[in-house]
N, C-alpha and C positions, 0 to 999 in steps of 0.2 A: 503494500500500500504506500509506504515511504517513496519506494521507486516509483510509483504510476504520478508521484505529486512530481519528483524532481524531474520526469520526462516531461510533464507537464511544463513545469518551468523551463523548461531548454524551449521548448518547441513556441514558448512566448519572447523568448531572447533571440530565436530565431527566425522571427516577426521581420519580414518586409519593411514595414512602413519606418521600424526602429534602425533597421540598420541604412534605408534613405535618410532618416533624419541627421544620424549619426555621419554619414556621407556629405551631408550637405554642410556641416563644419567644420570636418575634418580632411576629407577628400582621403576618407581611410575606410573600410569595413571594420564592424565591430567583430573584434576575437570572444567565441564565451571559452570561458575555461574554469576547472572544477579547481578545488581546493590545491593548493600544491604548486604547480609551476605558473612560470610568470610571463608576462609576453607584453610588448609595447601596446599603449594606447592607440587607442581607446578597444577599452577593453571591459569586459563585464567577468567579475569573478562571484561564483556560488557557492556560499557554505549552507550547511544544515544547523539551524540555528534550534528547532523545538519540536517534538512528536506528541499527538496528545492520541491515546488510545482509549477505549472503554472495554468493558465485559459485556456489554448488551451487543448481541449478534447482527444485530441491522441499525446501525447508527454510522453517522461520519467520524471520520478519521481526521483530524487537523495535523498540517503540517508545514514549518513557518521555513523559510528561507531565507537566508539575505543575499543578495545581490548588492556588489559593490562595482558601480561603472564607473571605470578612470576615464576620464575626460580631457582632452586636453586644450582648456579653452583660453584665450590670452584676450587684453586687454582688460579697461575702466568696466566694462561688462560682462565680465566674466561671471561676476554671483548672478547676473538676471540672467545666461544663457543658462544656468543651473535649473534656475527657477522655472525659467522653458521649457527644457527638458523634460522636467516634473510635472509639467501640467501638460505635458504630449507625453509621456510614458504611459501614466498612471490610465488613463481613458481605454488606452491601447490594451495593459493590462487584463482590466476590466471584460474586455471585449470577449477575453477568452473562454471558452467553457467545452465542457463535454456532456455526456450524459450522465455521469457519475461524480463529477468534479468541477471545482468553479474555485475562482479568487474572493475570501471572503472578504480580504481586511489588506489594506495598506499602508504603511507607516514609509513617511522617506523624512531623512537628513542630506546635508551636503556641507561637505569639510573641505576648508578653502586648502591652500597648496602647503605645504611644512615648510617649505623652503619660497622663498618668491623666484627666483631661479626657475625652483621646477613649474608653474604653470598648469600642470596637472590635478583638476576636483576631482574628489570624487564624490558623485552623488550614489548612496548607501538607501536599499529599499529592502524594506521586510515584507516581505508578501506571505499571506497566510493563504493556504489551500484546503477546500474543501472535498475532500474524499468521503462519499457514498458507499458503504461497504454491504 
Protein backbone atom coordinates (compact mmCIF):
# COMPACT_ATOMS: atom_id res chain seq x y z
CA UNK A 1 0.00 0.00 0.00
CA UNK A 2 3.03 2.40 0.94
CA UNK A 3 4.23 1.50 -2.64
CA UNK A 4 1.00 2.12 -4.65
CA UNK A 5 1.14 6.00 -2.61
CA UNK A 6 5.00 6.40 -3.61
CA UNK A 7 4.18 5.36 -7.59
CA UNK A 8 1.48 7.43 -7.20
CA UNK A 9 3.70 10.30 -6.28
CA UNK A 10 6.40 9.70 -9.11
CA UNK A 11 3.75 9.51 -11.63
CA UNK A 12 2.46 13.37 -10.21
CA UNK A 13 6.27 14.47 -10.55
CA UNK A 14 6.13 13.11 -13.73
CA UNK A 15 3.37 15.50 -14.72
CA UNK A 16 3.74 17.22 -18.11
CA UNK A 17 2.54 20.47 -17.28
CA UNK A 18 5.25 20.54 -14.03
CA UNK A 19 8.04 19.63 -15.95
CA UNK A 20 6.98 22.62 -18.90
CA UNK A 21 6.61 24.90 -16.04
CA UNK A 22 9.99 23.96 -14.78
CA UNK A 23 11.35 24.34 -18.46
CA UNK A 24 10.07 27.60 -18.90
CA UNK A 25 12.67 28.98 -16.16
CA UNK A 26 15.14 26.90 -16.20
CA UNK A 27 15.58 25.78 -19.90
CA UNK A 28 16.25 22.28 -17.94
CA UNK A 29 13.97 19.17 -17.34
CA UNK A 30 13.01 18.29 -13.96
CA UNK A 31 15.31 15.04 -12.55
CA UNK A 32 12.83 13.19 -9.74
CA UNK A 33 15.11 11.16 -7.71
CA UNK A 34 14.52 8.97 -4.60
CA UNK A 35 16.33 9.23 -1.32
CA UNK A 36 20.14 8.94 -1.67
CA UNK A 37 21.80 10.20 -4.77
CA UNK A 38 22.00 13.62 -5.84
CA UNK A 39 21.88 15.34 -9.39
CA UNK A 40 21.94 19.06 -10.56
CA UNK A 41 18.97 21.23 -10.44
CA UNK A 42 16.32 21.52 -10.74
CA UNK A 43 15.43 18.66 -9.23
CA UNK A 44 12.60 17.17 -7.02
CA UNK A 45 13.91 14.61 -4.39
CA UNK A 46 11.34 12.07 -2.21
CA UNK A 47 11.56 10.91 1.10
CA UNK A 48 8.88 8.87 3.07
CA UNK A 49 8.10 11.06 5.69
CA UNK A 50 4.72 9.06 7.65
CA UNK A 51 2.55 5.65 7.21
CA UNK A 52 -0.61 5.64 9.01
CA UNK A 53 -2.25 2.12 9.11
CA UNK A 54 -5.45 0.65 10.97
CA UNK A 55 -6.84 -2.99 11.88
CA UNK A 56 -10.30 -2.31 10.21
CA UNK A 57 -10.19 -4.27 6.99
CA UNK A 58 -11.76 -1.72 4.58
CA UNK A 59 -10.41 1.66 5.47
CA UNK A 60 -7.60 4.11 3.90
CA UNK A 61 -4.36 3.98 4.25
CA UNK A 62 -2.52 7.43 4.80
CA UNK A 63 0.61 8.10 3.56
CA UNK A 64 2.79 11.47 3.67
CA UNK A 65 5.79 12.32 1.40
CA UNK A 66 7.97 15.16 1.10
CA UNK A 67 9.08 16.26 -1.86
CA UNK A 68 11.97 18.77 -1.95
CA UNK A 69 12.29 20.67 -5.47
CA UNK A 70 15.78 22.43 -5.99
CA UNK A 71 15.03 25.23 -7.96
CA UNK A 72 17.28 27.40 -9.31
CA UNK A 73 15.85 30.77 -9.51
CA UNK A 74 18.11 34.15 -9.57
CA UNK A 75 17.35 37.59 -9.18
CA UNK A 76 15.16 40.41 -6.64
CA UNK A 77 12.25 37.72 -7.49
CA UNK A 78 13.32 34.88 -6.62
CA UNK A 79 10.84 34.23 -3.29
CA UNK A 80 7.77 35.29 -5.61
CA UNK A 81 9.00 32.62 -8.43
CA UNK A 82 8.64 30.29 -5.38
CA UNK A 83 5.41 31.50 -4.41
CA UNK A 84 4.49 30.77 -8.27
CA UNK A 85 5.59 27.61 -8.39
CA UNK A 86 3.28 26.85 -5.31
CA UNK A 87 0.33 28.11 -6.44
CA UNK A 88 0.87 26.14 -10.07
CA UNK A 89 2.04 22.87 -8.27
CA UNK A 90 -0.38 22.49 -5.76
CA UNK A 91 -3.74 22.79 -8.21
CA UNK A 92 -1.71 20.21 -10.52
CA UNK A 93 -1.38 18.09 -7.52
CA UNK A 94 -4.73 18.03 -6.68
CA UNK A 95 -5.79 17.03 -10.12
CA UNK A 96 -4.51 13.62 -9.47
CA UNK A 97 -6.52 10.71 -8.42
CA UNK A 98 -7.26 7.02 -9.05
CA UNK A 99 -9.96 4.95 -8.19
CA UNK A 100 -8.58 3.92 -4.96
CA UNK A 101 -6.38 7.00 -4.16
CA UNK A 102 -6.39 10.64 -4.08
CA UNK A 103 -4.13 13.74 -2.58
CA UNK A 104 -5.70 14.60 0.60
CA UNK A 105 -3.71 17.32 2.30
CA UNK A 106 -0.87 19.73 1.27
CA UNK A 107 1.46 21.57 3.30
CA UNK A 108 4.54 23.47 1.30
CA UNK A 109 7.53 25.61 2.80
CA UNK A 110 10.38 27.38 0.75
CA UNK A 111 13.83 27.85 2.05
CA UNK A 112 15.74 30.62 0.51
CA UNK A 113 19.52 29.66 -0.64
CA UNK A 114 22.26 28.96 2.40
CA UNK A 115 24.70 30.41 0.75
CA UNK A 116 23.77 33.74 -1.74
CA UNK A 117 26.27 32.22 -4.17
CA UNK A 118 24.40 29.23 -4.53
CA UNK A 119 20.81 30.74 -5.98
CA UNK A 120 19.37 27.42 -5.49
CA UNK A 121 15.40 27.35 -3.39
CA UNK A 122 14.12 24.94 -2.54
CA UNK A 123 10.47 24.77 -2.26
CA UNK A 124 9.68 21.53 0.24
CA UNK A 125 5.85 19.90 -0.17
CA UNK A 126 4.36 17.36 2.10
CA UNK A 127 1.79 15.67 0.28
CA UNK A 128 -0.48 13.27 2.03
CA UNK A 129 -2.06 10.26 0.10
CA UNK A 130 -5.12 8.79 0.39
CA UNK A 131 -5.05 4.94 -0.13
CA UNK A 132 -8.53 2.95 -0.32
CA UNK A 133 -7.67 -0.53 0.89
Amino acid sequence: MFRKAYDFIRDILNDKQIDDYIWDFTCKHLAVIDAGAKVTVPAAQISFAEGRSSRRSNTAVEATFNVDFALPFWGADAFAKCLDFVDFVIPVIFDYKEQNAFVSHVASNIQEPEELSSQIWHVQLSISISILI
